[in-house]
PyMOL commands that place a pseudoatom at each C-alpha (Angstrom):
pseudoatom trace, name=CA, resn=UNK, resi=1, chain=A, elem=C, hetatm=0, pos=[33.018, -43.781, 40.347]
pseudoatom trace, name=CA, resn=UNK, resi=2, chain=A, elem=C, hetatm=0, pos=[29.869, -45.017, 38.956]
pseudoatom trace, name=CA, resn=UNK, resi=3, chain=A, elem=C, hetatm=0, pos=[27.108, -46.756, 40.291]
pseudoatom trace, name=CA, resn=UNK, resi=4, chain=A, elem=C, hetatm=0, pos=[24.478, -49.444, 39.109]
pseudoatom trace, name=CA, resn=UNK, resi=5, chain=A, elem=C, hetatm=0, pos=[21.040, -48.113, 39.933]
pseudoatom trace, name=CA, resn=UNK, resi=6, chain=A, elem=C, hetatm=0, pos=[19.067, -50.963, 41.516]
pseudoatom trace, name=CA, resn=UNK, resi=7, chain=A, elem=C, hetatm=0, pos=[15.748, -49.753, 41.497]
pseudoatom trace, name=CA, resn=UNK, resi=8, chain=A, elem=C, hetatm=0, pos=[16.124, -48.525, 37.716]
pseudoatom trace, name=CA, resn=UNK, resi=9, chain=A, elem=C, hetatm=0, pos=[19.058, -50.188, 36.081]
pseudoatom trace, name=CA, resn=UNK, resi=10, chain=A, elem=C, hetatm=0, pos=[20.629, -47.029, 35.520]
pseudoatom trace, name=CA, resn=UNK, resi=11, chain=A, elem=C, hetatm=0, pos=[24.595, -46.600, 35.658]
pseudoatom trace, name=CA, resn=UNK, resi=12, chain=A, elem=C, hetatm=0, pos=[25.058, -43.186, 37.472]
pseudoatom trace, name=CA, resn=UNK, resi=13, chain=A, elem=C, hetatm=0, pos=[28.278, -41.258, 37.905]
pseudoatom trace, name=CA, resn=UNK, resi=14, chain=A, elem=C, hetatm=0, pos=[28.907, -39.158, 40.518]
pseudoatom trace, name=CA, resn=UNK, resi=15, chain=A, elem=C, hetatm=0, pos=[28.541, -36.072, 38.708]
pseudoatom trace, name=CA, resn=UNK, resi=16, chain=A, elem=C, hetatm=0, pos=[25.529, -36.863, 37.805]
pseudoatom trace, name=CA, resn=UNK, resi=17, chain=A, elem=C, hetatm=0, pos=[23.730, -38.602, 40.964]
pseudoatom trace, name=CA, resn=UNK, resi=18, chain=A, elem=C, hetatm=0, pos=[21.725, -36.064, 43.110]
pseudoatom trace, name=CA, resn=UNK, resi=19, chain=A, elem=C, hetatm=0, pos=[23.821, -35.112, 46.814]
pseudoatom trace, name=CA, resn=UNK, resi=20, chain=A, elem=C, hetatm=0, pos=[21.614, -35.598, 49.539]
pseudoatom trace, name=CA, resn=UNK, resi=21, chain=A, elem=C, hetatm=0, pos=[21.559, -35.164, 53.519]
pseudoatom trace, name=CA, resn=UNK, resi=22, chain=A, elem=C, hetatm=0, pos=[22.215, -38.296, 55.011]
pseudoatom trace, name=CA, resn=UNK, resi=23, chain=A, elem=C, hetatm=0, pos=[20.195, -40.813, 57.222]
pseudoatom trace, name=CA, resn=UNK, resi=24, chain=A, elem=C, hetatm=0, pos=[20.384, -40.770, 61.071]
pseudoatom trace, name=CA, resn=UNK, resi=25, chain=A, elem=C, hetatm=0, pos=[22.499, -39.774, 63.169]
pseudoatom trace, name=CA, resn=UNK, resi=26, chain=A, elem=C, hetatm=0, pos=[25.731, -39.364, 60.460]
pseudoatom trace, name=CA, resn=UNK, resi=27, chain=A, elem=C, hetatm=0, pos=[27.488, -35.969, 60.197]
pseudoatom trace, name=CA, resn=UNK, resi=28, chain=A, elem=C, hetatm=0, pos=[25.709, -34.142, 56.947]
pseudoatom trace, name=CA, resn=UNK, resi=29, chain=A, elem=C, hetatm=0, pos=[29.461, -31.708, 56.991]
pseudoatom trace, name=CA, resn=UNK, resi=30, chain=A, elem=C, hetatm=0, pos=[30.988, -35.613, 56.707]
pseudoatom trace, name=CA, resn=UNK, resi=31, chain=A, elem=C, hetatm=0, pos=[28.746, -37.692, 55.004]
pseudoatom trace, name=CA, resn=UNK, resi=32, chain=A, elem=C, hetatm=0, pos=[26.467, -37.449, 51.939]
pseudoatom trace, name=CA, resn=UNK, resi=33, chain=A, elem=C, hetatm=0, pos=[24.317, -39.740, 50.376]
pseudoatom trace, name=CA, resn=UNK, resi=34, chain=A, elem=C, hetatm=0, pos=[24.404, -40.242, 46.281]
pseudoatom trace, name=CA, resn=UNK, resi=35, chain=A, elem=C, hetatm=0, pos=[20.785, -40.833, 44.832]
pseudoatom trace, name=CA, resn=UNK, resi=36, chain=A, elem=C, hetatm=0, pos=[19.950, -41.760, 41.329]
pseudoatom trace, name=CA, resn=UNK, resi=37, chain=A, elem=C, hetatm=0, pos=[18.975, -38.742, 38.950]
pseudoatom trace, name=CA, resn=UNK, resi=38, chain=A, elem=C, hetatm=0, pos=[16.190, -40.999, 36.973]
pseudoatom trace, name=CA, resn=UNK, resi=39, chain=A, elem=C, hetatm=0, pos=[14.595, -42.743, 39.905]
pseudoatom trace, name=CA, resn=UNK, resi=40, chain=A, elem=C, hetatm=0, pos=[15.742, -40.968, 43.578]
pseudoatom trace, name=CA, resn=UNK, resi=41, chain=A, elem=C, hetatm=0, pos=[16.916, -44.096, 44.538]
pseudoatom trace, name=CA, resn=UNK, resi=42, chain=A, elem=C, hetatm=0, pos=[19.809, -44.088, 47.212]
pseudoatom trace, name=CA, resn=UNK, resi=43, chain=A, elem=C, hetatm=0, pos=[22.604, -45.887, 45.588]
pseudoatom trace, name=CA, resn=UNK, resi=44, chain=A, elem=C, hetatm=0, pos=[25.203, -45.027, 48.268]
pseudoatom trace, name=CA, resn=UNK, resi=45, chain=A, elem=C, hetatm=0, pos=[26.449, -43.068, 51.068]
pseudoatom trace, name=CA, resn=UNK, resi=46, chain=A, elem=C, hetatm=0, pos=[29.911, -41.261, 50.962]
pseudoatom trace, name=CA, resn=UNK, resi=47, chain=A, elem=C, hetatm=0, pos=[32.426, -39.539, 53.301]
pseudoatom trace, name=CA, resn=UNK, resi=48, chain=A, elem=C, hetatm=0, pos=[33.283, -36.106, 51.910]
pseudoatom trace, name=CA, resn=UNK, resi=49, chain=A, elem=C, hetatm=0, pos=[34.766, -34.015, 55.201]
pseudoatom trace, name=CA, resn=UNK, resi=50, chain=A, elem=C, hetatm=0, pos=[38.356, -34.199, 56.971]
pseudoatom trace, name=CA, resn=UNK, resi=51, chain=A, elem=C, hetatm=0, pos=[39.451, -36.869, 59.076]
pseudoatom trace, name=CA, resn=UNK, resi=52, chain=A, elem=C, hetatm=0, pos=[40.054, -35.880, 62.703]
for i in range(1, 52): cmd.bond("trace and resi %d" % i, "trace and resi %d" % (i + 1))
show_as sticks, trace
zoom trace
């Protein structure tokens, strides 16, 4: 996966892109939110636990 930076132009793999808690009231064990390494820009939110 890679993503298009918005805020800097940056393409951003996941590897790379900084794993942050996520927004609200989502499940941080399910959900994690991908943030540009240049900038700190969000560039997406992911699922990452088991389905139930």
């Amino acid at each position: 996966m890679v993503e298009e930076c918005d805020t800097c132009d940056r393409s951003v793999s996941a590897e790379e892109a900084i794993r942050r808690e996520t927004f609200g009231d989502l499940d941080a064990d399910r959900w994690q939110t991908l943030c540009c390494p240049n900038c700190g820009a969000r560039l997406r939110t992911v699922f990452v636990g088991p389905y139930s």
